[in-house]
C-alpha positions as CSV (number, residue, x, y, z in Angstrom):
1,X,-24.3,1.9,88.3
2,X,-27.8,1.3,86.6
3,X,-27.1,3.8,84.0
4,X,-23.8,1.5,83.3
5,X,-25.4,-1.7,83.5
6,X,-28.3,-0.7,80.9
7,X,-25.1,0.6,78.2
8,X,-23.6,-2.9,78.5
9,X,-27.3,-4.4,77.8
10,X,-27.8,-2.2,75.3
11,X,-24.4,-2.8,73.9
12,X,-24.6,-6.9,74.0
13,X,-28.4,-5.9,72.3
14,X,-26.3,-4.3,69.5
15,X,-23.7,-7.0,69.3
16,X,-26.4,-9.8,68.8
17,X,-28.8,-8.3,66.3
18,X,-25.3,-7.6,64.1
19,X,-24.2,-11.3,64.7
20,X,-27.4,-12.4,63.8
21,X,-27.2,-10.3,60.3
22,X,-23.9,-12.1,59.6
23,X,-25.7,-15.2,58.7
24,X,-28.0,-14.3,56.0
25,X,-29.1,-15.9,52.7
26,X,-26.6,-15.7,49.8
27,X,-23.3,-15.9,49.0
28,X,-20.3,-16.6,51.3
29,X,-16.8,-16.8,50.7
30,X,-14.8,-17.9,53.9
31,X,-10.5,-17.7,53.8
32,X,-9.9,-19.9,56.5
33,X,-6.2,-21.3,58.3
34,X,-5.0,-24.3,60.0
35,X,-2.6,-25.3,62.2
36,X,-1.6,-28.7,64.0
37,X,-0.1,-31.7,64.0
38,X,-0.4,-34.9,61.8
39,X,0.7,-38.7,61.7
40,X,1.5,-41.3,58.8
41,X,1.3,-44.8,59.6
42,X,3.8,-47.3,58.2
43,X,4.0,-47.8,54.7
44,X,4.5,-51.2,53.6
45,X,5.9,-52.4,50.1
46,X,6.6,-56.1,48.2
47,X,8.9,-55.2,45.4
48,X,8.7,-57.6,42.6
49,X,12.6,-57.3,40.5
50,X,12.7,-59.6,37.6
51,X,16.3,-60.9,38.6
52,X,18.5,-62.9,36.0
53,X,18.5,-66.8,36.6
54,X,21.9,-68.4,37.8
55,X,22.0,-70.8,35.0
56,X,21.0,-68.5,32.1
57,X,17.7,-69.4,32.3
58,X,15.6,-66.1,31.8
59,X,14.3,-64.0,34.6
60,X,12.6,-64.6,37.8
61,X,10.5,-62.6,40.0
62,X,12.2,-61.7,43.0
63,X,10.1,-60.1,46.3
64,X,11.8,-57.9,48.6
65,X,9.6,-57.2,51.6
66,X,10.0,-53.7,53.5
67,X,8.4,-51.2,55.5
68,X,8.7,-47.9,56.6
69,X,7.9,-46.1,59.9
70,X,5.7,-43.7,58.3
71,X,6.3,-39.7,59.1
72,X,5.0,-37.3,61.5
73,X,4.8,-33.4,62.4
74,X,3.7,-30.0,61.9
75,X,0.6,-29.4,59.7
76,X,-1.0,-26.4,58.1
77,X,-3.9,-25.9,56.0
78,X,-4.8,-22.0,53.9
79,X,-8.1,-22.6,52.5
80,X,-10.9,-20.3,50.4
81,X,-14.7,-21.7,50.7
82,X,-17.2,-20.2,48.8
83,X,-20.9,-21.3,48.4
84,X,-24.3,-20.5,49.6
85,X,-26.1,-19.6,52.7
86,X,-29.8,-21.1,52.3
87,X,-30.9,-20.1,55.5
88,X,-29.1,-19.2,58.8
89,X,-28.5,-23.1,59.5
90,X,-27.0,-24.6,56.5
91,X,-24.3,-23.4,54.2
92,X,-23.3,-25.8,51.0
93,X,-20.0,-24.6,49.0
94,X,-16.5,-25.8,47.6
95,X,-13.0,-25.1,48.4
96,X,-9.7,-25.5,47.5
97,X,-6.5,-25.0,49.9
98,X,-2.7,-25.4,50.3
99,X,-2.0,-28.4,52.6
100,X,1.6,-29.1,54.3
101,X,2.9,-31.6,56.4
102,X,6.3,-31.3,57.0
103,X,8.0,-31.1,53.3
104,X,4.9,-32.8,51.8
105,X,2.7,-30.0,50.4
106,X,-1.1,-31.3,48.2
107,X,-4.1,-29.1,46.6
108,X,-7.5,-30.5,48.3
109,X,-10.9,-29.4,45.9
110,X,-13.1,-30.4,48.4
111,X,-17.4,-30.1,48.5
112,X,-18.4,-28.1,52.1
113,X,-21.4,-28.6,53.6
114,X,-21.9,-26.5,57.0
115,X,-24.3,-27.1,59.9
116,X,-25.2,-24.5,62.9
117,X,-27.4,-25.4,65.6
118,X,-29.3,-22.5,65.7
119,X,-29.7,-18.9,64.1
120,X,-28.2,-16.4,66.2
121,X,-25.4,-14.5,66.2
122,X,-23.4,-17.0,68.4
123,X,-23.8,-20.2,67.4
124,X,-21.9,-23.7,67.1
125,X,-21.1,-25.6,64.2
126,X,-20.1,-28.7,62.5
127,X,-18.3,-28.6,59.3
128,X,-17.3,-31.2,56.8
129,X,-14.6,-31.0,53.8
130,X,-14.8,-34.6,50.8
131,X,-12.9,-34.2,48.4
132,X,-9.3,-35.5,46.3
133,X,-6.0,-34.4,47.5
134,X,-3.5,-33.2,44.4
135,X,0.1,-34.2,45.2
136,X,2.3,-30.8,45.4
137,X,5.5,-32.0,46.4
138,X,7.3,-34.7,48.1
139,X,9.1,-34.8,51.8
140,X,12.2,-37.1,51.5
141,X,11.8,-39.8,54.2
142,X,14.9,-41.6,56.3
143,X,16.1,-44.5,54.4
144,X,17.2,-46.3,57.2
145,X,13.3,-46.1,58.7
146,X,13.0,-49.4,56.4
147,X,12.7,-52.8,58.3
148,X,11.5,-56.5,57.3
149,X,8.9,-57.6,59.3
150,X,10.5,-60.4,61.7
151,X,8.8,-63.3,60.3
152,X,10.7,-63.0,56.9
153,X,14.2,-62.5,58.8
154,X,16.2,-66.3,57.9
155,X,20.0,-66.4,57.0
156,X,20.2,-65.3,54.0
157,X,17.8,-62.7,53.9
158,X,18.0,-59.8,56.0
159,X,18.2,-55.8,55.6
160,X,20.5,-53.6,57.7
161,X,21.2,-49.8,57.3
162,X,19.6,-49.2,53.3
163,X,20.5,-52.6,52.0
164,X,18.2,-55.7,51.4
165,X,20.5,-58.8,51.3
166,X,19.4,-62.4,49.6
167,X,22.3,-64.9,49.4
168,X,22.9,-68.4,48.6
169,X,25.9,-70.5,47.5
170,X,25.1,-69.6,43.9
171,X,24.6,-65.7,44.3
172,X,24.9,-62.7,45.9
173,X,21.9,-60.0,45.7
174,X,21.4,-56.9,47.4
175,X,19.2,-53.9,46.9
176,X,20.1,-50.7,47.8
177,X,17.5,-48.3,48.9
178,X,18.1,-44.6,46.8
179,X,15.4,-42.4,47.9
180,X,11.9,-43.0,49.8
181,X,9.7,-39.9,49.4
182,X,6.0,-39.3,51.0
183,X,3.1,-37.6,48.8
184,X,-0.1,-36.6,49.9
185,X,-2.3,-37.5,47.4
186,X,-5.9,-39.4,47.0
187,X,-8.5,-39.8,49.0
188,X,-9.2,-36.3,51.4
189,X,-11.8,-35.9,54.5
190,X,-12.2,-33.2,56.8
191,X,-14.9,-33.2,59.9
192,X,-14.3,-29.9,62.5
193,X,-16.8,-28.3,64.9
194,X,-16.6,-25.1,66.5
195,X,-18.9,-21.7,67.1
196,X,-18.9,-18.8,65.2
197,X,-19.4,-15.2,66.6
198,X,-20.7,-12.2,63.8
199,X,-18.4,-13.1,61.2
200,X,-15.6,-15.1,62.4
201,X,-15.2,-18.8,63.5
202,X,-12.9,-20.7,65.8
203,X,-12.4,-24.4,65.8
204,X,-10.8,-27.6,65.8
205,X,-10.4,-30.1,62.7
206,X,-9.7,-33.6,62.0
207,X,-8.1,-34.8,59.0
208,X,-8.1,-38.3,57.1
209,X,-6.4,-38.7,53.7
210,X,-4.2,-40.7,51.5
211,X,0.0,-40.6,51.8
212,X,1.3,-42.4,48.7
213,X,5.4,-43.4,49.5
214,X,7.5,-43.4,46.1
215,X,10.8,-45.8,46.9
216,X,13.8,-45.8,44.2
217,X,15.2,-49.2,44.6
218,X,18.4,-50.1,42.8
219,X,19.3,-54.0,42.5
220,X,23.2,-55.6,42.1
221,X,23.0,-58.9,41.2
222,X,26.3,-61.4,41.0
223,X,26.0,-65.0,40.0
224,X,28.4,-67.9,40.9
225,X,27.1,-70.8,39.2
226,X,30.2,-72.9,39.7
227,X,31.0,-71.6,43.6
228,X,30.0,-74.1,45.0
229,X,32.2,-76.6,43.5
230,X,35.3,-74.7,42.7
231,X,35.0,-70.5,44.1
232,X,35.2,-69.6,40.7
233,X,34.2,-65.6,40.5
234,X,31.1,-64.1,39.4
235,X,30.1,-65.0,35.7
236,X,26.8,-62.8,35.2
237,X,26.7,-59.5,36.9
238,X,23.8,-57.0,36.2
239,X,22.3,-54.1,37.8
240,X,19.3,-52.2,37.5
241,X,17.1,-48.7,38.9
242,X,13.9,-49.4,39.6
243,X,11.0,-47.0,40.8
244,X,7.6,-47.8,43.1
245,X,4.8,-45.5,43.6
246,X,1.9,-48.4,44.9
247,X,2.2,-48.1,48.6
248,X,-0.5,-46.3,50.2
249,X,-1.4,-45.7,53.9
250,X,-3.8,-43.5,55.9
251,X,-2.8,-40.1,57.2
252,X,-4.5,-38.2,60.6
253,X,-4.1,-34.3,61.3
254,X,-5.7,-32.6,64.7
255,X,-5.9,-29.0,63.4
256,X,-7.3,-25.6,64.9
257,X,-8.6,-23.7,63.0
258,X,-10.2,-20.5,62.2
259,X,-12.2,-18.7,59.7
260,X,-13.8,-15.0,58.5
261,X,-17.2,-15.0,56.5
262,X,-17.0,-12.6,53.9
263,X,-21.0,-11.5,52.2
């Protein structure tokens, strides 16, 4: 039993002084993989169509007000980090990855700064990814998500299943929503902690960055001038396609994560 207990010494002995020459100063490239969940809070949008006046008077600006519920579910992150180890307690580098969530796919290029507390072989961590997030592709969001806030909701504005409704007694204008797409693009964070043990690391991260929604709107417009007075029919009838890309919100992602240090 003694002779056993003085192998497994010698043994964790072995383990440590090879953890500890994991971590030494110079270069490190570390692959690293993600997976999680994430959330994207409502989008909202104001619209402005130049619509064509009743009486033939030119255009006016005309506001339609929606929002969207946002999107949510599975996330996954392949990244490459490579930079340098100045001493066994702080690592500075850069990376670049392949982020998904859901259909929505960017390219982050990130800066990534590393902390451990302490210079052994096992050790904890906290590790932080800045940087811009490249749009990939874009995940094609339910059009019927879309809603007017309550407070704009009178009788003759309203929106029901992908159609935004304005009528009076002198026209009839409704916009009908074609496509509403999410892109991850903008503004990218990253803040995880975990420990790391010889040359691989095990984790947890949490994401902020910037979902950009892209909504193809396309407006039918019908004018009665003279409705009111005698039901004539429409006079002036135009329509139009018209694309917005200006509605931003914040993203979250929980991620774990883990990582192998390559010298």
């Amino acid at each position: 039993m003694k002779k056993f207990t003085i192998i497994i010494a010698l043994m964790l002995v072995a383990l440590t002084a090879s953890a500890q020459s994991a971590r030494e100063k110079g270069w490190v490239l570390r692959p690293e993989v993600n997976a999680g969940y994430y959330i994207v809070g409502t989008f909202e949008n104001v619209c402005t169509i130049n619509t064509l006046s009743t009486y033939g008077l030119g255009y006016f600006n005309h506001d339609v007000f929606l929002k969207h519920e946002g999107s949510y579910g599975a996330a996954y992150n392949l990244s490459a980090n490579y930079g340098y180890m100045f001493n066994p307690i702080f690592f500075l580098g850069a990376g670049v990855g392949i982020n998904g969530y859901n259909g929505a796919m960017s390219l982050p290029v990130y800066i990534n700064p590393r902390i451990y507390l302490g210079n052994r072989g096992f050790s904890c961590f906290f590790d932080f990814k800045v940087g811009y997030n490249f749009g990939i592709s874009a995940e094609n969001l339910d059009i019927n998500k879309y809603y007017i806030p309550n407070w704009l909701l009178d009788y003759t504005n309203y929106y029901y299943n992908g159609y935004y409704y304005n009528m009076t007694e002198n026209y009839f204008d409704f916009v009908t929503i074609e496509k509403s797409a999410m892109r991850i693009k903008g503004y990218y964070f990253s803040v995880g902690f975990g420990f790391e043990i010889k040359r691989h690391s095990f984790g947890f991260a949490f994401d902020l960055f910037n979902a950009n929604l892209e909504t193809t709107l396309h407006e039918h417009y019908y004018s009665y001038p003279n409705a009111h007075i005698n039901n004539d029919p429409p006079t002036i009838y135009h329509n139009k396609t018209v694309k917005y890309d200006d509605s931003n919100t914040t993203g979250f992602a929980f991620t774990l994560k883990y990582g192998y240090s390559i010298f």
